[in-house]
C-alpha positions as a Markdown table, in Angstrom:
| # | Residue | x | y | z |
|---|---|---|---|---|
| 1 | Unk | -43.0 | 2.1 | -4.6 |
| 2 | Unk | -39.3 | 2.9 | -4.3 |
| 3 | Unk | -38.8 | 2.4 | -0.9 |
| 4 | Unk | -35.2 | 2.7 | -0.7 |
| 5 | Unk | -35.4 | 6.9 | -2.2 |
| 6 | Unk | -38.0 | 7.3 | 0.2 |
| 7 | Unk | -35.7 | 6.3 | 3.5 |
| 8 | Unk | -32.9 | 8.0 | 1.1 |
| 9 | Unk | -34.5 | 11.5 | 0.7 |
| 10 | Unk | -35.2 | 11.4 | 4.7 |
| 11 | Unk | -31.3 | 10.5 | 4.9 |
| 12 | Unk | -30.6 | 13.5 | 2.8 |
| 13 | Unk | -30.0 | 16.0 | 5.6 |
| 14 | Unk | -27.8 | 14.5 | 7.3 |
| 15 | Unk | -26.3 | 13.5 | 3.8 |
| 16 | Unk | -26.3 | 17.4 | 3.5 |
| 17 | Unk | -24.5 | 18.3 | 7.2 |
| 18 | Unk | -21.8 | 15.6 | 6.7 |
| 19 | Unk | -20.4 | 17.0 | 3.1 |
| 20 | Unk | -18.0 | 19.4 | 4.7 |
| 21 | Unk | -16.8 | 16.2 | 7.3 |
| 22 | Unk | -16.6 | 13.9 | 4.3 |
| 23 | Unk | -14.7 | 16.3 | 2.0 |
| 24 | Unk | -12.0 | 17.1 | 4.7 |
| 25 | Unk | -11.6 | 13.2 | 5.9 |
| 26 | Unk | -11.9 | 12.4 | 2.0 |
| 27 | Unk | -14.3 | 9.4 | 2.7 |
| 28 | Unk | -17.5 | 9.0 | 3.7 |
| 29 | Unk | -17.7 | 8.7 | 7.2 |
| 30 | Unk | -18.3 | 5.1 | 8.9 |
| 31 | Unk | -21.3 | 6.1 | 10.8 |
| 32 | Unk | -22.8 | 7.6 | 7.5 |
| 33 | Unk | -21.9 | 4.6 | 5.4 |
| 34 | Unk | -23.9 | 2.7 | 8.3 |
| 35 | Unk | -26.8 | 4.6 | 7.4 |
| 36 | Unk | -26.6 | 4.3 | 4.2 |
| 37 | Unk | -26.5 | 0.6 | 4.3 |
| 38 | Unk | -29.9 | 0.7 | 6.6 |
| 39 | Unk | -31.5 | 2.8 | 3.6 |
| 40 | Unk | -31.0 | -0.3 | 1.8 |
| 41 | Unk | -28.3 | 2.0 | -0.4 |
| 42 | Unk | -25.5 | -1.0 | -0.4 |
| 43 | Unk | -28.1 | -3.4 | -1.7 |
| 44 | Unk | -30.1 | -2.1 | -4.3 |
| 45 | Unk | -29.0 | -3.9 | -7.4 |
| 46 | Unk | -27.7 | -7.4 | -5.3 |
| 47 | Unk | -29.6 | -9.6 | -6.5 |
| 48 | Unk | -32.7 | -11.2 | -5.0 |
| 49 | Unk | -31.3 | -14.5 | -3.9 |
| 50 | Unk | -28.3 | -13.0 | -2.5 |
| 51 | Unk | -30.6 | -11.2 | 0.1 |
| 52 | Unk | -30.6 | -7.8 | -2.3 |
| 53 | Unk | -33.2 | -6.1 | -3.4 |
| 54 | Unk | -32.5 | -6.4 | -7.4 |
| 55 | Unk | -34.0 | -2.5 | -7.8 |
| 56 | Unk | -34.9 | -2.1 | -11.8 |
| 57 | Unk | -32.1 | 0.3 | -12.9 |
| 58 | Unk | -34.5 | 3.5 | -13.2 |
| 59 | Unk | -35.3 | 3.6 | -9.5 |
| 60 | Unk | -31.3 | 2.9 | -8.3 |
| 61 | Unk | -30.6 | 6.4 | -10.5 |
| 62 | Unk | -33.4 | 8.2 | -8.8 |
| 63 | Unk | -31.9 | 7.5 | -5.4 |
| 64 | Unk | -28.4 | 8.1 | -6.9 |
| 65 | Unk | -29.6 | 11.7 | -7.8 |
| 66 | Unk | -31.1 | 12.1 | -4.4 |
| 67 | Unk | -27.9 | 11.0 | -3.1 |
| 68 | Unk | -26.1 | 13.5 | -5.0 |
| 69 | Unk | -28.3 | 16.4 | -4.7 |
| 70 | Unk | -27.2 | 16.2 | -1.1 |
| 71 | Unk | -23.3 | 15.3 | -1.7 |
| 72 | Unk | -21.1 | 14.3 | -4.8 |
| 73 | Unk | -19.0 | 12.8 | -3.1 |
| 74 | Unk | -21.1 | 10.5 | -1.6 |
| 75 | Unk | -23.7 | 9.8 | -4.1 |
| 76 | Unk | -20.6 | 9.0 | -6.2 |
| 77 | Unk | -19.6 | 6.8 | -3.7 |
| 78 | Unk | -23.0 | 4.9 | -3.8 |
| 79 | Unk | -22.8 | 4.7 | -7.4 |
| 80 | Unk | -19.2 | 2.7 | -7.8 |
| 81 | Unk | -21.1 | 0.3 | -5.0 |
| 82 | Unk | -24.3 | -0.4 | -7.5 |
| 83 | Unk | -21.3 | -0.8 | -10.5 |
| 84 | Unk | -19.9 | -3.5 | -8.3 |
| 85 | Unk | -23.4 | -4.9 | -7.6 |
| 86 | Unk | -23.3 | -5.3 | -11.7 |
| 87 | Unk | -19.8 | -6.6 | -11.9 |
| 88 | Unk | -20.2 | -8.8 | -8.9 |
| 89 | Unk | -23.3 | -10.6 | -10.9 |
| 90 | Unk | -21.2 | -11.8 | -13.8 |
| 91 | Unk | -18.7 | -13.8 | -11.6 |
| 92 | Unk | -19.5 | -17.3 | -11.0 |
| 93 | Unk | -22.0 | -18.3 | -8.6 |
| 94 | Unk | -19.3 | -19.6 | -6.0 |
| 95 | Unk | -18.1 | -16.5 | -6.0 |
| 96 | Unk | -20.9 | -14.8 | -5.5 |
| 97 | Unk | -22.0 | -17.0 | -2.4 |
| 98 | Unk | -18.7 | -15.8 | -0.8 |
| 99 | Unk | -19.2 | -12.0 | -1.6 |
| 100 | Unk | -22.7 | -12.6 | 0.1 |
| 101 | Unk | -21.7 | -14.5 | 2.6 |
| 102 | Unk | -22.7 | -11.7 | 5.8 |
| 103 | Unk | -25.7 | -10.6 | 4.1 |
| 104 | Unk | -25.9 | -8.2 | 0.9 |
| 105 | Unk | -24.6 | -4.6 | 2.5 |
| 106 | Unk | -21.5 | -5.5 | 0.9 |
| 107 | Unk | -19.2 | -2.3 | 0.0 |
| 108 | Unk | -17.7 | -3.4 | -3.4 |
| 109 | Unk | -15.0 | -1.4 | -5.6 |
| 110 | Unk | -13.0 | -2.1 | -8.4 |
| 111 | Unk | -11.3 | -0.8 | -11.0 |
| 112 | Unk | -12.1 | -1.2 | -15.4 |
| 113 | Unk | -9.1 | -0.2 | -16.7 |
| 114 | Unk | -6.6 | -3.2 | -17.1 |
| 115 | Unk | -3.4 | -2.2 | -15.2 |
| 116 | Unk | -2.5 | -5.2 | -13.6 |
| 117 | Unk | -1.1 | -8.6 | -14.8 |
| 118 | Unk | -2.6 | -11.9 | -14.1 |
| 119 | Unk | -0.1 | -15.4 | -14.8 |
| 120 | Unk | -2.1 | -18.4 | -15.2 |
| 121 | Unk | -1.2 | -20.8 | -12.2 |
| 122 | Unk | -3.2 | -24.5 | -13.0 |
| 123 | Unk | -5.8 | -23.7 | -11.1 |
| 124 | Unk | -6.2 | -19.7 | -10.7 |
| 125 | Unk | -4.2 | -16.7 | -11.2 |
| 126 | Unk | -1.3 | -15.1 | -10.1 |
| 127 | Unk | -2.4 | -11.4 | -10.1 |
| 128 | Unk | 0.1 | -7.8 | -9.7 |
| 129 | Unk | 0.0 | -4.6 | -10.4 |
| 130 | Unk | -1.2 | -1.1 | -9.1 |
| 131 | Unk | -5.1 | 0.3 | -10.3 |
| 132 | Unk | -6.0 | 4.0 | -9.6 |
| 133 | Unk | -9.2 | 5.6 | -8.9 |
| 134 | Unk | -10.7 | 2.4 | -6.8 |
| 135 | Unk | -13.6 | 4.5 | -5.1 |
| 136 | Unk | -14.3 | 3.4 | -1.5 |
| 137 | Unk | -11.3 | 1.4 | -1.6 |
| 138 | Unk | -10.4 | 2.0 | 2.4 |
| 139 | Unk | -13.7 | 1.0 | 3.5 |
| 140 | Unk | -14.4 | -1.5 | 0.8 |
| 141 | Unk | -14.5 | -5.7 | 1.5 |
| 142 | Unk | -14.2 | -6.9 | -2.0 |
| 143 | Unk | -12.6 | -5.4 | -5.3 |
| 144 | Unk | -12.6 | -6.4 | -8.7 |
| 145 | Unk | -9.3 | -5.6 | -10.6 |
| 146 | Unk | -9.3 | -5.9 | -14.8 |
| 147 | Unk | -5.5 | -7.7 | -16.1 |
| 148 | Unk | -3.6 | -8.3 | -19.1 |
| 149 | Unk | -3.1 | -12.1 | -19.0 |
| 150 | Unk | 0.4 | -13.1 | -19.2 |
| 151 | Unk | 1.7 | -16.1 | -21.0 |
| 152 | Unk | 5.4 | -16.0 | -19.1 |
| 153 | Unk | 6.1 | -12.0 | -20.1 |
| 154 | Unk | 4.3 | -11.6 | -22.9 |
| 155 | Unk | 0.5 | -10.6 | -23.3 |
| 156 | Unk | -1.7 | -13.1 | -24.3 |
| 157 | Unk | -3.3 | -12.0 | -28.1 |
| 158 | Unk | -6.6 | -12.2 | -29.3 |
| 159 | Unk | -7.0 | -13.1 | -32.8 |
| 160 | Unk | -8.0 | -9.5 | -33.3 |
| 161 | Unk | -4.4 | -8.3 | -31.9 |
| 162 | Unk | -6.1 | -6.7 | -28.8 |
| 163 | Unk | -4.5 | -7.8 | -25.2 |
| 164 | Unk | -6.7 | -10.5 | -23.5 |
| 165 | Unk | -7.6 | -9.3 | -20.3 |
| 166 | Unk | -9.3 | -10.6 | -16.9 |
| 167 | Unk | -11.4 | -9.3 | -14.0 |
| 168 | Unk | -10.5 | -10.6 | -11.3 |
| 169 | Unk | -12.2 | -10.5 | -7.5 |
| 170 | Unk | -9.8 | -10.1 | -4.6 |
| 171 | Unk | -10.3 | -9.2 | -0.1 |
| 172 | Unk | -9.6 | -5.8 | -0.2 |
| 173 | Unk | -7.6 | -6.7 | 3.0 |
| 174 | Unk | -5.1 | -8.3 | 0.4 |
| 175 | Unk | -4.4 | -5.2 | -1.5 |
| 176 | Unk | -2.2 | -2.0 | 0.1 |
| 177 | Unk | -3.7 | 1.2 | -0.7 |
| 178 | Unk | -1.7 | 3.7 | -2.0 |
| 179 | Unk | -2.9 | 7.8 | -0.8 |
| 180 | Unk | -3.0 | 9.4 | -4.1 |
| 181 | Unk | -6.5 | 11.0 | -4.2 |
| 182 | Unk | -5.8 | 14.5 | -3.7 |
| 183 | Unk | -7.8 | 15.9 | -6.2 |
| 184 | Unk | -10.1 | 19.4 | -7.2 |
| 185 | Unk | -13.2 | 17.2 | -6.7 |
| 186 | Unk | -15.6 | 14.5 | -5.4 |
| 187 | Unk | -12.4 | 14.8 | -2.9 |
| 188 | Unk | -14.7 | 12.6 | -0.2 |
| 189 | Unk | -15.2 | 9.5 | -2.3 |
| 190 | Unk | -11.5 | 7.9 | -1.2 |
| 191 | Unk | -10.6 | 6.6 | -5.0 |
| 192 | Unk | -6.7 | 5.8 | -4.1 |
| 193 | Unk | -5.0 | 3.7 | -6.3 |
| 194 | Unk | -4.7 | 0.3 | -5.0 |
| 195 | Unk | -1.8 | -2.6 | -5.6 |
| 196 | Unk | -1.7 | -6.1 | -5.7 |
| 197 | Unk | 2.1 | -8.0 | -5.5 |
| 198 | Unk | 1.8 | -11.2 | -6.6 |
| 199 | Unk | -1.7 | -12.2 | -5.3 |
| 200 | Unk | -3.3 | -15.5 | -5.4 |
| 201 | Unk | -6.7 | -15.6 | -6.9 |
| 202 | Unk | -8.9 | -19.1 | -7.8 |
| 203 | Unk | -9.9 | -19.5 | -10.9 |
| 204 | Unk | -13.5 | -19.3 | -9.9 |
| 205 | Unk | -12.9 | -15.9 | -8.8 |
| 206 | Unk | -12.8 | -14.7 | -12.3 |
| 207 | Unk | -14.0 | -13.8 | -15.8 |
| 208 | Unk | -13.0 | -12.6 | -19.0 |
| 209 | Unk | -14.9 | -9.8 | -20.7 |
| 210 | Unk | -13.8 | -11.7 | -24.1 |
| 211 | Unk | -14.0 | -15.1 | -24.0 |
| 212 | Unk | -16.4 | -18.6 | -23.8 |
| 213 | Unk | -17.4 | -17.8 | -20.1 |
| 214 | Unk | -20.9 | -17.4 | -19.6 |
| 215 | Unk | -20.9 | -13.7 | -18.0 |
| 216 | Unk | -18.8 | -12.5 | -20.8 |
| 217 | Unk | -21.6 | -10.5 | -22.9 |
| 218 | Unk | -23.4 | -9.4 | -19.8 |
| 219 | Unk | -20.4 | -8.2 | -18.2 |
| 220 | Unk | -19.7 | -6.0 | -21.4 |
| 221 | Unk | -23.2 | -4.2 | -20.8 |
| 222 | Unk | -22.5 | -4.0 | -17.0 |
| 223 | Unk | -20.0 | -1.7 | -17.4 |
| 224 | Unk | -21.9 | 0.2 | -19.8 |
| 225 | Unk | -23.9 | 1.1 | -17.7 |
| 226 | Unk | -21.5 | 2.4 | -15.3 |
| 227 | Unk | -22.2 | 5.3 | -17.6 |
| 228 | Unk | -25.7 | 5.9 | -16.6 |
| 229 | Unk | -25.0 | 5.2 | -12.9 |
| 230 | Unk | -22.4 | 8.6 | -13.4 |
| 231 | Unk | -24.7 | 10.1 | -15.2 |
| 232 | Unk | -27.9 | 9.7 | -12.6 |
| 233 | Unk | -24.8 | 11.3 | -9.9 |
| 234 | Unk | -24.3 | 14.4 | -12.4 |
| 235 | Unk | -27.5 | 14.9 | -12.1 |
| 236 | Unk | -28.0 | 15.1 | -8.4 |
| 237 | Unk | -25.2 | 17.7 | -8.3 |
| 238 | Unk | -26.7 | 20.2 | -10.6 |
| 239 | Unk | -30.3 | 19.9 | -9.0 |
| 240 | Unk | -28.6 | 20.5 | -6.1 |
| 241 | Unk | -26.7 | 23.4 | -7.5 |
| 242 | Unk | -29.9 | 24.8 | -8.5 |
| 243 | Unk | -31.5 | 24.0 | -5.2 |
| 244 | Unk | -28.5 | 26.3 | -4.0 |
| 245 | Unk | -28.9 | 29.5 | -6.2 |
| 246 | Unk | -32.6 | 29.3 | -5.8 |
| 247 | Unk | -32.7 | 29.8 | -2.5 |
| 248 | Unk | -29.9 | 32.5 | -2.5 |
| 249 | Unk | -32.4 | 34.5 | -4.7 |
| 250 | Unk | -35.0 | 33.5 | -2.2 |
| 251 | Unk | -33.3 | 34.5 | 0.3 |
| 252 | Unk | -33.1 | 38.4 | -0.6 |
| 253 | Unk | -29.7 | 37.8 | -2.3 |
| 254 | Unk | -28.3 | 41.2 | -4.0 |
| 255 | Unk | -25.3 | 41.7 | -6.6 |
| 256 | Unk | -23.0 | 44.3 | -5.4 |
| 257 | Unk | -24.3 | 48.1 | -6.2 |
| 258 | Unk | -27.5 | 46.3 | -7.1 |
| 259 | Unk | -30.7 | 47.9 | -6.0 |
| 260 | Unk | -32.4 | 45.0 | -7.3 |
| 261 | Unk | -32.6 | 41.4 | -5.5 |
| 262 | Unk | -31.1 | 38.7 | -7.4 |
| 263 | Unk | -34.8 | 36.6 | -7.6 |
| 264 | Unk | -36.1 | 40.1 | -9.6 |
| 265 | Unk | -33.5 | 40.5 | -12.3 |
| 266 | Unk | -34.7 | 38.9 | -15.7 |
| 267 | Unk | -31.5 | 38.4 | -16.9 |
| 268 | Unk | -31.2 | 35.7 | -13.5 |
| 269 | Unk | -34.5 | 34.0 | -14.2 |
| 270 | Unk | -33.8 | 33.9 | -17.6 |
| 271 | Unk | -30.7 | 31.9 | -17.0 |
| 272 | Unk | -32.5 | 30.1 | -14.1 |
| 273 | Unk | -35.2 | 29.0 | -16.2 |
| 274 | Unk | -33.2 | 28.1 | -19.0 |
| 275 | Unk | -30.9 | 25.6 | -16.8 |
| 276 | Unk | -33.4 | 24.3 | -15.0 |
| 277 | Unk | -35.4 | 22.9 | -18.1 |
| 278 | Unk | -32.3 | 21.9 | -19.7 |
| 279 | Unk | -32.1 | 19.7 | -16.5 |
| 280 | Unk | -35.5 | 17.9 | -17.0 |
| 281 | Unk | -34.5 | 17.9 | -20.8 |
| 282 | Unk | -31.1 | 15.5 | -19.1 |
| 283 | Unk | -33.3 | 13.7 | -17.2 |
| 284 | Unk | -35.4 | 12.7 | -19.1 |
| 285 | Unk | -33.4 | 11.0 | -21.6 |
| 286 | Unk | -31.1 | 9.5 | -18.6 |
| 287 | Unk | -34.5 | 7.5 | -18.0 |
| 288 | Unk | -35.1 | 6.8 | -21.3 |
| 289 | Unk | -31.7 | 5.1 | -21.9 |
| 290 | Unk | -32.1 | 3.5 | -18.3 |
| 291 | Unk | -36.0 | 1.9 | -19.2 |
| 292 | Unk | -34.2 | 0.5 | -22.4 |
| 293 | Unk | -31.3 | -1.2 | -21.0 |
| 294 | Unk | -33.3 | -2.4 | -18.1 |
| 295 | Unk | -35.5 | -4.3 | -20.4 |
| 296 | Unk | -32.7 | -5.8 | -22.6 |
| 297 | Unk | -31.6 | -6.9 | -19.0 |
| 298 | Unk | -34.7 | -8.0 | -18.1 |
| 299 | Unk | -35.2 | -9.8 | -21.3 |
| 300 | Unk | -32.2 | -11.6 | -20.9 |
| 301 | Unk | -31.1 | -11.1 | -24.5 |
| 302 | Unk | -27.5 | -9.0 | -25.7 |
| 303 | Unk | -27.5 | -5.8 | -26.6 |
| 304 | Unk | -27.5 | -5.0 | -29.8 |
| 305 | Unk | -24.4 | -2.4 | -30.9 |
| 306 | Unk | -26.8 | 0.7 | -31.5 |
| 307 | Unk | -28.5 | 0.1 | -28.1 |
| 308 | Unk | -24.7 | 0.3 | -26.5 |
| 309 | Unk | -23.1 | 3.0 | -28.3 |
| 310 | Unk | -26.7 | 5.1 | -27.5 |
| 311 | Unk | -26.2 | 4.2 | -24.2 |
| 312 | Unk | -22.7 | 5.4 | -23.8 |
| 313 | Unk | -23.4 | 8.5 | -25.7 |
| 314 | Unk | -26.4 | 9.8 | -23.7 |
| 315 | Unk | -24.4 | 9.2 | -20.7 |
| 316 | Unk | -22.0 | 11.6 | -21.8 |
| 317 | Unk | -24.6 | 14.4 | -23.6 |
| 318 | Unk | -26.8 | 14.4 | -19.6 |
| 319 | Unk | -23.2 | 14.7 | -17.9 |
| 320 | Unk | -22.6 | 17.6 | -20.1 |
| 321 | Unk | -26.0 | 19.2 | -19.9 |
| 322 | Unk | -26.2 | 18.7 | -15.7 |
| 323 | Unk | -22.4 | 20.5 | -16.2 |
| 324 | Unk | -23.5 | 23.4 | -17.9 |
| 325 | Unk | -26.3 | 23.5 | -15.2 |
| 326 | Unk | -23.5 | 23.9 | -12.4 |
| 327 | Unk | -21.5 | 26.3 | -14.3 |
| 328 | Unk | -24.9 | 28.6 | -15.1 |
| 329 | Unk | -25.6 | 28.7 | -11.1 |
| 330 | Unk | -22.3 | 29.1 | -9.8 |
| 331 | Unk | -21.7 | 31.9 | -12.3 |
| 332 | Unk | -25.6 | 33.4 | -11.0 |
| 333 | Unk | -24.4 | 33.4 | -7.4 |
| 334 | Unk | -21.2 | 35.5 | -8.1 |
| 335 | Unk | -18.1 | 36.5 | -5.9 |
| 336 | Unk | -19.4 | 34.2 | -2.6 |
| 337 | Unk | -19.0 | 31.5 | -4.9 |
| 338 | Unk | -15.1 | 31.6 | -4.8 |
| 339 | Unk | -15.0 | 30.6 | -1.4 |
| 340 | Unk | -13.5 | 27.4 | -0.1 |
| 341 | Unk | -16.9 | 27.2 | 2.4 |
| 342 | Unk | -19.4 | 27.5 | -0.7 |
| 343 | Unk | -21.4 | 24.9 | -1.8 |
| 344 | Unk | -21.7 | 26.0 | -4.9 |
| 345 | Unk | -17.9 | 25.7 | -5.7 |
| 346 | Unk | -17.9 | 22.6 | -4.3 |
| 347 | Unk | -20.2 | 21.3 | -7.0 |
| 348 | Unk | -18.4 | 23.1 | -9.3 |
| 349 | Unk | -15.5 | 21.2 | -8.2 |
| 350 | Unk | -17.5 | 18.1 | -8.5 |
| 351 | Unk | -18.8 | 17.8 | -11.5 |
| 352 | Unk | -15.8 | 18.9 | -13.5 |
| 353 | Unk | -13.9 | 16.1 | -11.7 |
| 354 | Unk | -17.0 | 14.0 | -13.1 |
| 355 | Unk | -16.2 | 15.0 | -16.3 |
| 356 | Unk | -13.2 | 13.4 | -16.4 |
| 357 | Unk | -14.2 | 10.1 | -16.7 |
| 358 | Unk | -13.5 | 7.7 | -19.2 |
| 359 | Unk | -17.7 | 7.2 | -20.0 |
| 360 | Unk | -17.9 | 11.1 | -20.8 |
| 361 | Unk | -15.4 | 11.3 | -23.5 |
| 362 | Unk | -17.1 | 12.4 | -27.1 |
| 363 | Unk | -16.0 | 9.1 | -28.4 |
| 364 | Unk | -19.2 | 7.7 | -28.3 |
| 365 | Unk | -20.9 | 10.0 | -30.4 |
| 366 | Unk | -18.9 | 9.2 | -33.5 |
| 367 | Unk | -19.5 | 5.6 | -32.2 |
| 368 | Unk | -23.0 | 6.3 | -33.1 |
| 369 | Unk | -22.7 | 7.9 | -35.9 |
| 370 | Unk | -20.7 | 5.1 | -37.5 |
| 371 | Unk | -23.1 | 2.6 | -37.1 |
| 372 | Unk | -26.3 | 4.4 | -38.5 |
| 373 | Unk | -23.7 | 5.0 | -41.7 |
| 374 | Unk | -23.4 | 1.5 | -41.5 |
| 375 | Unk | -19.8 | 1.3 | -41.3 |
| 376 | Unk | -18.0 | -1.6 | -39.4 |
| 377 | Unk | -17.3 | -0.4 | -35.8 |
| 378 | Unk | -14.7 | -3.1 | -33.2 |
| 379 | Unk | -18.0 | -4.3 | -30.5 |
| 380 | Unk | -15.5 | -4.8 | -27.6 |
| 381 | Unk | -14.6 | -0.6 | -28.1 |
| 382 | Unk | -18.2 | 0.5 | -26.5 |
């Protein structure tokens, strides 16, 4: 039994009442966060020995849809926190220890996208630069940044030409935060940029996503699955959506110069039939793709390219569907829509910020397509 959706569903109103609270503060409030953590929503995918619960995947995207279905903001939030619980696992173990140090409820962020520098310094790394769109960053105690590694000035090469790069793990107290998340959605989940000047950072604090160290090949699929984790949070905001328009029509709702209620019209079931299977259609392959990464996981074997790539690209394809599932109800519940104080234009808002995303980019289905023609496609792209 998934304990942890069961205290989060009985969380979820209160989720609910705080949305309009976290969207004008732009983070999730403290007290909420606190709950949260009690739900056992900070924990999920920490590992066993490090006090966590070590959910299977499929059962941390059920809560993250729960999550959602109440706030995008905050089950995006939630979902960052299980992608550090991933990243976090393919540091070395000293590292670990110390993330874990005050019990597993540990807020992570971080940030993919290599946009800061690290030096080599005998021992460790010298680490600057300034990463955007580090969710939770105010509120977070840890952060993992992604470098180039510098030799002097110049990027260290791979043998491939590509940069070598670096995650590294830093206090979040040791990086300034820069305001720039003023955004059209997910405007509660705090994703500033954050910047590092000239940082120290042990060497035991770190690993290369292509390289000899140990947590190289599972760190590749870690952050992988960050797709599925956004994925599981599109959901949430188009059931929730549909929750919404549902209970407008239930409600006695009526179109301007309509005799007819909104629930009545065939034209509106029609399209509210249509979304809402096309949402179980998106869920159901999100768990599909989540049952088969969680046994390569499990298995402790790589993943083979086709098993990646398919992963990325049904990230993208259940973000689109749960998309059009947003756009179909906020379109149903007409004018009232527009308005600033409507929930369905705030997951409008949401899930087209979602969208943005690096992991729901087409470029993965050509990915796929590539390899079943069986041509030659660079591993470390997907």
């Amino acid at each position: 039994m998934n304990e942890t959706l069961s205290r989060t569903t009985a969380l979820a109103a209160v989720i609910a009442k705080t949305a309009d609270e976290t969207e004008r503060a732009r983070q999730v409030p403290a007290a909420l966060i606190d709950q949260l953590a009690a739900a056992g929503c900070l924990r999920m995918m920490v590992p066993v020995r490090h006090g966590g619960d070590g959910l299977p995947l499929p059962d941390a995207l059920r809560v993250l849809e729960e999550l959602a279905r109440a706030d995008g903001s905050t089950g995006w939030l939630v979902g960052q926190i299980t992608l550090a619980q991933l990243v976090f696992a393919c540091f070395p173990e000293r590292a670990q220890q110390e993330i874990y140090a005050g019990g597993p409820d540990v807020l992570g962020a971080g940030a993919v996208a290599p946009k800061g520098r690290a030096s080599a310094t005998g021992d460790g790394w010298k680490v600057t630069g300034q990463w955007p769109y580090v969710t939770g960053c105010p509120q977070a105690r840890w952060v993992y940044l992604n470098c180039v590694v510098l030799d002097g000035r110049t990027p260290r090469v791979l043998p491939d030409g590509t940069p070598q790069t670096r995650i590294v793990l830093v206090p979040a107290a040791e990086l300034t935060i820069q305001d720039t998340w003023h955004v059209l959605g997910l405007r509660g989940t705090a994703s500033h940029d954050v910047r590092a000047g000239a940082l120290d950072c042990p060497g035991w604090r770190s690993f290369s996503l292509r390289g000899d160290d140990p947590g190289d090949r599972r760190a590749i699929f870690s952050i992988a699955q960050a797709g599925l984790l956004i994925a599981a949070v599109g959901l949430g905001i188009a059931q929730g959506a549909l929750d919404e328009i549902a209970q407008l029509a239930a409600d006695g709702r009526r179109r301007a110069f309509s005799r007819t209620p909104l629930g009545a019209s065939q034209v509106f079931q029609d399209r509210l039939g249509d979304a809402y299977v096309t949402l179980r259609a998106a869920r159901a392959l999100l768990h599909q793709e989540a049952a088969t990464a969680w046994a390569i996981v499990s298995a402790g074997r790589p993943a083979e390219p086709l098993d990646r790539a398919c992963l990325r690209a049904a990230s993208a394809r259940v973000t689109g569907f749960a998309t059009a599932a947003v756009d179909t109800a906020h379109a149903l519940a007409g004018g009232a829509s527009a308005y600033e104080s409507s929930p369905l234009q705030r997951r409008l808002r949401d899930i087209h910020t979602a969208t943005q995303h690096f992991v729901n980019g087409r470029d993965f289905y050509a990915t796929v397509g590539a390899l079943l023609a069986g041509e030659q496609v660079d591993p470390n792209t997907f």
